[in-house]
C-alpha positions as CSV (number, residue, x, y, z in Angstrom):
1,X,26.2,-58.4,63.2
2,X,25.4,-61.8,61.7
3,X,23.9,-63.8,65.0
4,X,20.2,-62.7,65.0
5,X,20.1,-64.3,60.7
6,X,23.3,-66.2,60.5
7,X,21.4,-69.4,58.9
8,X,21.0,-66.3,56.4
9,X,24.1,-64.7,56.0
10,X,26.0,-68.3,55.3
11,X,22.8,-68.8,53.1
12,X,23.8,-66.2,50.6
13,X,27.4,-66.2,51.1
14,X,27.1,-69.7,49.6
15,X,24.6,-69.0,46.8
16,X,26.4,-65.8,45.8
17,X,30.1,-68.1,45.7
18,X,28.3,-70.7,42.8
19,X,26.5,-67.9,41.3
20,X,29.7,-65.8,40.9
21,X,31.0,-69.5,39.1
22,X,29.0,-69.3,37.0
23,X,28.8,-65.8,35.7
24,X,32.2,-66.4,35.5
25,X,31.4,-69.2,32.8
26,X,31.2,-66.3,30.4
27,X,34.9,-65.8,30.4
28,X,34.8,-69.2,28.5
29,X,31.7,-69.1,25.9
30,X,33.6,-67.5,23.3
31,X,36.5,-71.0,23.6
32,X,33.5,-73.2,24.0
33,X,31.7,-72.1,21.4
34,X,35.0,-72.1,19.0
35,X,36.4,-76.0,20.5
36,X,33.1,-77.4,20.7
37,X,30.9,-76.1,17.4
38,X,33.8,-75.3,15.5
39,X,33.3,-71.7,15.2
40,X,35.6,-69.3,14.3
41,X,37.1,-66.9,17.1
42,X,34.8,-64.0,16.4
43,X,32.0,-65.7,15.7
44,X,32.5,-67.7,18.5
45,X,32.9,-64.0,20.6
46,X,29.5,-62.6,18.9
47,X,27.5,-65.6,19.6
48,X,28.4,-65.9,23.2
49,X,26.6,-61.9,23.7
50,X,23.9,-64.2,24.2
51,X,24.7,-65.1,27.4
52,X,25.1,-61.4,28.6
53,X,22.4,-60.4,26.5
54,X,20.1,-62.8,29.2
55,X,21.5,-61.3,31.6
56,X,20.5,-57.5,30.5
57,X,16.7,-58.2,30.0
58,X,16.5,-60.8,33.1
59,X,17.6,-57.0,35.1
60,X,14.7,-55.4,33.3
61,X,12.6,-57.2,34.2
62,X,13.3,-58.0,37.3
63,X,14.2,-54.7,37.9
64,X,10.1,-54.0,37.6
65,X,8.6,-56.9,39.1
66,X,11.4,-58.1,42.2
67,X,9.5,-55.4,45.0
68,X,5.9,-56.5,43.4
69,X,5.9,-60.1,44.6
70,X,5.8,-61.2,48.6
71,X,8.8,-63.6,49.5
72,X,7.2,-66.5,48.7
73,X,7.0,-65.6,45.1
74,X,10.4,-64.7,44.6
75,X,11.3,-67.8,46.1
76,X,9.2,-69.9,44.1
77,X,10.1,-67.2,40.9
78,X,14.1,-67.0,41.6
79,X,14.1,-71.2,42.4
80,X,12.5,-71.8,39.3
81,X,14.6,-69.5,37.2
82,X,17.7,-71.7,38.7
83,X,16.1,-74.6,37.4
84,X,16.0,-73.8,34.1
85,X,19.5,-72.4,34.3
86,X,20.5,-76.2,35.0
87,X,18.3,-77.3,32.2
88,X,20.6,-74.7,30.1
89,X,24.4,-76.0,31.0
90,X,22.4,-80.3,30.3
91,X,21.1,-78.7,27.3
92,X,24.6,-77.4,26.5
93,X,26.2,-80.4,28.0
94,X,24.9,-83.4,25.7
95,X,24.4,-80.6,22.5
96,X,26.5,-83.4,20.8
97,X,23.1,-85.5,20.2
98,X,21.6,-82.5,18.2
99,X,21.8,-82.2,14.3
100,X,25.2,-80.4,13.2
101,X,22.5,-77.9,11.9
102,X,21.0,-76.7,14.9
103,X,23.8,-77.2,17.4
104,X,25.0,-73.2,17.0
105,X,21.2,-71.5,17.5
106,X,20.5,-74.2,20.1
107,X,23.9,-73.2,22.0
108,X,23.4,-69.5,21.6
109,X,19.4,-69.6,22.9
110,X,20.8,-72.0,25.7
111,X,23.4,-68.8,26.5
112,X,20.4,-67.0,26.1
113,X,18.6,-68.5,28.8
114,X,20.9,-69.2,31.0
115,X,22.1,-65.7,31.3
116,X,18.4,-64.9,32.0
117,X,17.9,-67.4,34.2
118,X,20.7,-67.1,36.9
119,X,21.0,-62.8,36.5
120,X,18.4,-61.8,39.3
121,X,19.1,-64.5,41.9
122,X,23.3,-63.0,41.5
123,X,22.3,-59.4,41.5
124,X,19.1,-58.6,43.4
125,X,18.7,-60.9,46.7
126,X,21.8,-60.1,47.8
127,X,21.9,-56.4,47.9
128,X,18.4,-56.0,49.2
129,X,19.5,-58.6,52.1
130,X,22.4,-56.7,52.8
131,X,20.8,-53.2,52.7
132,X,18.0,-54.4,54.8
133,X,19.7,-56.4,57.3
134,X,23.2,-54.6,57.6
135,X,21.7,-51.2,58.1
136,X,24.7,-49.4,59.1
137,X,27.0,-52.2,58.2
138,X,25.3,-52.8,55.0
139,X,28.6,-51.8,53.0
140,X,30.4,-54.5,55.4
141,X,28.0,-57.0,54.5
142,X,28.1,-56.5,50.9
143,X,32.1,-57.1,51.2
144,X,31.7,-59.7,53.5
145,X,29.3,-61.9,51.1
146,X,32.0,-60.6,48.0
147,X,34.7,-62.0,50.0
148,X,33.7,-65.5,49.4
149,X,32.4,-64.6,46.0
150,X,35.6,-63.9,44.8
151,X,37.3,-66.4,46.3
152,X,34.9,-69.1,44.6
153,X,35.8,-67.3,41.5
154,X,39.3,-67.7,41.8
155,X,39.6,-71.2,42.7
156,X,37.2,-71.7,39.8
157,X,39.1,-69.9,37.1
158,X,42.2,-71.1,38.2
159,X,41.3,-74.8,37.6
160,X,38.6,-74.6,35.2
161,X,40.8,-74.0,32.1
162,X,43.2,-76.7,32.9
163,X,39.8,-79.2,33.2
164,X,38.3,-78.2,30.2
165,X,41.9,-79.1,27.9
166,X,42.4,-81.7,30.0
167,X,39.2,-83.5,30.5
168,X,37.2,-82.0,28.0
169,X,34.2,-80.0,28.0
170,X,31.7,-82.7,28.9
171,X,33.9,-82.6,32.2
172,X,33.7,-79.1,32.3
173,X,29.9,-78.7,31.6
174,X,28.9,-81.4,34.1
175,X,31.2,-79.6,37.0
176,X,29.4,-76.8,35.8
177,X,26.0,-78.3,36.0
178,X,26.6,-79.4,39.8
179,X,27.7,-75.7,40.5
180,X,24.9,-74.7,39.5
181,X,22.9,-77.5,41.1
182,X,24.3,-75.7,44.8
183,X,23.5,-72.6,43.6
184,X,20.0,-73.3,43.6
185,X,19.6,-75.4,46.6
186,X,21.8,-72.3,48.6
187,X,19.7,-69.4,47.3
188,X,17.1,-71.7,47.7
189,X,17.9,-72.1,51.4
190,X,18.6,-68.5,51.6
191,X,15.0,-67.6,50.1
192,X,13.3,-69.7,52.7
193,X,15.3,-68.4,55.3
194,X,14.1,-65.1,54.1
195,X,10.6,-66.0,53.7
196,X,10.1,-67.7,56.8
197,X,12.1,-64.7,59.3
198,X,9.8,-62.5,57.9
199,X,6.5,-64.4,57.9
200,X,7.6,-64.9,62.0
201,X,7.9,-60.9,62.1
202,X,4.8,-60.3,61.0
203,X,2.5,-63.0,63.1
204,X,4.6,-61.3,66.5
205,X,2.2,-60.2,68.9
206,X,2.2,-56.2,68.8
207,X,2.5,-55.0,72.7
């Protein structure tokens, strides 16, 4: 199943394991937001919508534009978006050097953004990869690649909470900030990957 794309397969499998770390992230906004800003708990819980919030009009529109643009678009597009996300979790990471004023709508646009940003490379590639390429096996694939996801997600939320008490949440943040670092260089991969098998499809000679 995996021998004809497995640069591919591992591609994704390792993108989709940093991406699932940091969706998970939004199991601790409401805490950050609360330790960090000094919000109270429900404020703290409404403000961090923001990051799901992202995440609902990133599917949108992605949802409209993802089978408009070739592959190398949605590389360049979904690469970019990653980007920003790690310019989100800096932003989040030194918000200490921001006025007390604007530290709590800074936070919650970063949220914003970030949620936005990393959405569409966690939901789309991997499903359209999987449907296209595991034919048959597609429903394999898809728990294949969730395999590792999960597996990620529970080394990450098993340690994370400990790190963040322990070591802070400038710790935290910049673990968080290399995770999403490898998320973008492995979907990145992956994209390429993708771009290139089927740019060498196409130029095949037709017999």
């Amino acid at each position: 199943l995996f021998r004809s794309r497995s640069g591919q397969c591992w591609a994704i499998c390792a993108g989709i394991v940093f991406l699932t770390v940091m969706m998970d992230f939004l199991n601790f906004i409401p805490i950050y937001l609360s330790e960090s800003l000094g919000l109270s708990a429900s404020v703290a819980s409404m403000a961090g919508t923001s990051f799901p919030i992202g995440m609902f009009v990133a599917l949108i529109v992605s949802g409209f534009l993802y089978d408009r643009f070739s592959k190398r678009q949605l590389a360049i597009c979904l690469t970019t978006l990653l980007m920003i996300g790690i310019s989100c979790v800096l932003c989040l990471w030194g918000m200490d050097l921001a006025p007390k004023a604007y530290r709590v709508p800074l936070s919650i646009i970063c949220l914003f953004v970030l949620g936005f940003s990393i959405s569409p490379a966690y939901y789309v590639p991997m499903s359209v990869f999987s449907v296209s390429f595991g034919g048959r096996h597609s429903g394999f694939l898809v728990s294949f690649i969730d395999i590792f996801a999960y597996a990620g997600a529970l080394v990450f939320n098993f340690f994370s909470g400990s790190i963040a008490e322990h070591y802070g949440w400038d710790t935290f943040l910049g673990g968080l900030t290399l995770i999403n670092s490898l998320a973008m260089i492995s979907m990145s991969t992956f994209l390429y990957l993708d771009q290139h098998s089927t740019s060498r499809k196409t130029t095949l000679p037709v017999h």
